[in-house]
N, C-alpha and C positions, 0 to 999 in steps of 0.2 A: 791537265785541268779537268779535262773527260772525269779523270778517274775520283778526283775528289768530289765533280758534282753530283756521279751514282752517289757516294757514299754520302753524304749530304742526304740526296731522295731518302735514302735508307733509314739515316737516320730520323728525318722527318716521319716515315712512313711506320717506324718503329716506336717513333712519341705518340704520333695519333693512336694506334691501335693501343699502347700500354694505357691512354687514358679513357678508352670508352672499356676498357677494361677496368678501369682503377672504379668508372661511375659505376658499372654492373656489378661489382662487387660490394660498394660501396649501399647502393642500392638492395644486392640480395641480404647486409648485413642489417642492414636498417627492418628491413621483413622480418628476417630472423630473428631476431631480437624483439622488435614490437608484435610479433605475430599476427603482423596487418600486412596486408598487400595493399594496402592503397592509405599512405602516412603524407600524402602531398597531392595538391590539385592536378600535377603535372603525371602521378602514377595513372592514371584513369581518371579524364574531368568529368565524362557521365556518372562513372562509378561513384565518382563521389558526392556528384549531387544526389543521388539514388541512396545512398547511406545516408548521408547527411539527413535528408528527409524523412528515412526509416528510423532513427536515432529518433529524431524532435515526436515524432509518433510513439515509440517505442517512451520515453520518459512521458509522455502523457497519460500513456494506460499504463504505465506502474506507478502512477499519481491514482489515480482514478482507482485502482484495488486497494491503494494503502488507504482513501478513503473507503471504498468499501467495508476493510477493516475496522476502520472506524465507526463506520455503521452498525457493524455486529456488536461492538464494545457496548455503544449506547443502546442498541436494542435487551442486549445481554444486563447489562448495569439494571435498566429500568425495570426488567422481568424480576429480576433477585427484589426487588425492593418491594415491586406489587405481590411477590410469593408470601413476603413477611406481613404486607399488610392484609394480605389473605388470613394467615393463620392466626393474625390479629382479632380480625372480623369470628373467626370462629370463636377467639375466646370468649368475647363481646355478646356474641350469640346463645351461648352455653350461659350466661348468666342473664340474658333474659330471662333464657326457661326458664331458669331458678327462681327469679324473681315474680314470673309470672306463676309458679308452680304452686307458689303459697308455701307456710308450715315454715320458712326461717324464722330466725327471731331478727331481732332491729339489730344487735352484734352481727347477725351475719348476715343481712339484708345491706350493713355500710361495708362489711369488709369488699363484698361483692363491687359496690360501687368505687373503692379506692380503687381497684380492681381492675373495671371499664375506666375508670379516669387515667390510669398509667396507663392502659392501652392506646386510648385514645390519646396523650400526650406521645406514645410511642410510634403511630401511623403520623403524625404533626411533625416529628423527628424526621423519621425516614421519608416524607415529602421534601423537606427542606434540607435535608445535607445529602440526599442519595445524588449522584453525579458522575459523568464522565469528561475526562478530560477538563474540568472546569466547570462544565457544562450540567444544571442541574435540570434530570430529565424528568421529575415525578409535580412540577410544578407546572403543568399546560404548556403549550404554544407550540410550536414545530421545530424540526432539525432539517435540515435543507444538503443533501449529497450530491456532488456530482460525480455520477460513477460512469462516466466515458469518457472518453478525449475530446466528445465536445460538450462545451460546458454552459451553451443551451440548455443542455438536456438533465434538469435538474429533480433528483429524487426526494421528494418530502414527505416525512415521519412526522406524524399524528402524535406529539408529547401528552399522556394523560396529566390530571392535578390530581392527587390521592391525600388533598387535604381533608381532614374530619368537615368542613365548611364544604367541602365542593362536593364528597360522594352522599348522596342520599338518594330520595324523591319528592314524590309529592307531599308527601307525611312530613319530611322537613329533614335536616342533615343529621349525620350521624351525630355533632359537637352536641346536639341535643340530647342526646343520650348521657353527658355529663354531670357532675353534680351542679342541683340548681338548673339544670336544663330542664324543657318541657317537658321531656322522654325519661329522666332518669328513672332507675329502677324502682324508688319509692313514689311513683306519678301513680301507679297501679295504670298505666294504659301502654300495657307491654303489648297487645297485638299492634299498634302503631309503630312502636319502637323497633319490633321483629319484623313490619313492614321497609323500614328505613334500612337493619343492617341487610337485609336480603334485595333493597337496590343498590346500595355501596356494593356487595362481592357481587351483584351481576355487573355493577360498571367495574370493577377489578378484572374479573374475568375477562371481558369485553376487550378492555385494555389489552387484555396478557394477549387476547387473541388475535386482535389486527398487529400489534410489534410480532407475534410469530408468523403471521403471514406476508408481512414486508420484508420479513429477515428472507424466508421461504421463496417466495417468488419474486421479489425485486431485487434480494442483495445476492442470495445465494445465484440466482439464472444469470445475474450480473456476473456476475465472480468465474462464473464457466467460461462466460463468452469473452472476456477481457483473459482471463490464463490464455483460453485457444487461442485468440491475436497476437498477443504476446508472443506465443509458442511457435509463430509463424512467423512472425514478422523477424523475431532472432535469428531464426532460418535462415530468411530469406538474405539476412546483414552480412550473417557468418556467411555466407555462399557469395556473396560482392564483396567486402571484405577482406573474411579471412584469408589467411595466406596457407598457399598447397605447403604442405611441411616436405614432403617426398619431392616437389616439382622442386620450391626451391631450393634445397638441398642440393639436389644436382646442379641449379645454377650457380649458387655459391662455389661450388666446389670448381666448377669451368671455368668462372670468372677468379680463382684464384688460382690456377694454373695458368691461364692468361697473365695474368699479372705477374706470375714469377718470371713467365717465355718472354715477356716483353721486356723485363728488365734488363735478361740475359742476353737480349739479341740488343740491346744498347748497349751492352757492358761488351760486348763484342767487337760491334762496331765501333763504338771509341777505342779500342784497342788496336782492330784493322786498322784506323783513322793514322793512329799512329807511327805501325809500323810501317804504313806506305809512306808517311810523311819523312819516317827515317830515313827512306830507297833514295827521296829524292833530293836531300838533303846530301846525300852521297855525289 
């Protein structure tokens, strides 16, 4: 009886060891394959509140740059539209002179004016369909970004109106300059007229130059400092995280020679089991 109940231990002692060897294997294959060291709360529970936390951070600043991105689009969109009503305003410009120059005749004094009327239907155009994302920027009011993880911290862009009605001065707005406006080229009071388009392109300008400086020091200093968090904070995940490819390598490879030794040494001992059973059977 002695001798069946070693084998018995043995056998016992040879199923334990095959199965924390079955779970380390099982374990280093699970790594290998996910190329995570930590796939369960039970791998490292610090570890993985520490991820877990870096993660929820880590998807809020790549929120927060794709917004920024999106900041550049609409600074970028609204720039291209104010460049065209820029070039617009010179055409507008160039036929003042003319008109105030004297010496056309009434044929080329109206063509002049068809002239500034497309124009100015063509800055009316690109105020009202110029747009990002939906979003149409050459119409006033603001764009509102949150470019950090916290979303307190909100950044807001200054939307010009680049309607013929809103850019002027004091002399009165550009739509004036149309036919049948107080301004138009046949009123003969062009130094007022050439006073109106030269506050329209200083408020163009103006425009063009606070979106270049929001893009410049709010989005682009944004943009720096959220890549470096990012570029850190990935770090920091891959390093709690990732799994050693070289450490666990070698553990897998232990934990499956374990596993073979363990089987062999039960395939053993049910064997010895037997042949002593045979002896005593005799």
């Amino acid at each position: 009886m002695r001798v069946g109940s070693n084998l018995s231990g043995i056998d016992l002692t040879a199923s334990h060891n095959l199965m924390r060897s079955m779970a380390a294997l099982s374990q280093s294959s699970t790594r290998m394959s996910t190329l995570r060291r930590i796939n369960s709360g039970g791998d490292d529970p610090a570890g993985l509140i520490a991820l877990e936390n870096m993660q929820a951070e880590l998807t809020a600043l790549k929120q927060a740059s794709y917004n920024a991105s999106r900041a550049v689009g609409t600074v970028q969109v609204a720039d291209s539209g104010l460049s065209q009503v820029s070039d617009l305003l010179n055409t507008i410009r160039g036929n003042v002179v003319s008109a105030a120059g004297g010496g056309l005749s009434d044929a080329e004094l109206a063509a002049k004016q068809i002239e500034t009327d497309a124009a100015l239907q063509a800055i009316n155009r690109i105020s009202n369909t110029t747009s990002f994302s939906g979003k149409k920027v050459l119409q006033g009011g603001s764009a509102n970004f949150a470019l950090s993880a916290d979303v307190s911290q909100i950044s807001t862009l200054e939307l010009p109106e680049a309607s013929t009605t809103a850019l002027g001065g004091a002399a009165g707005v550009l739509a004036e300059l149309g036919s049948g406006g107080t301004f138009n080229l046949s009123s003969g009071n062009m130094a007022d007229a050439m006073s109106i388009v030269d506050e329209a392109s200083s408020q163009v300008l103006q425009a063009r130059a606070d979106m270049g400086a929001f893009e410049k020091y709010t989005i682009d200093s944004t943009q720096r400092i959220l890549d470096d968090m990012e570029v850190n904070l990935t770090s920091a995940a891959s390093s709690i995280g990732d799994v050693d490819m070289a450490e666990e390598s070698s553990r897998l490879l232990r934990a499956e020679i374990l596993v073979k030794t363990g089987i062999a040494t039960l395939m053993i001992a049910g064997q010895s089991r037997g042949m002593i059973g045979g002896l005593f059977e005799q």
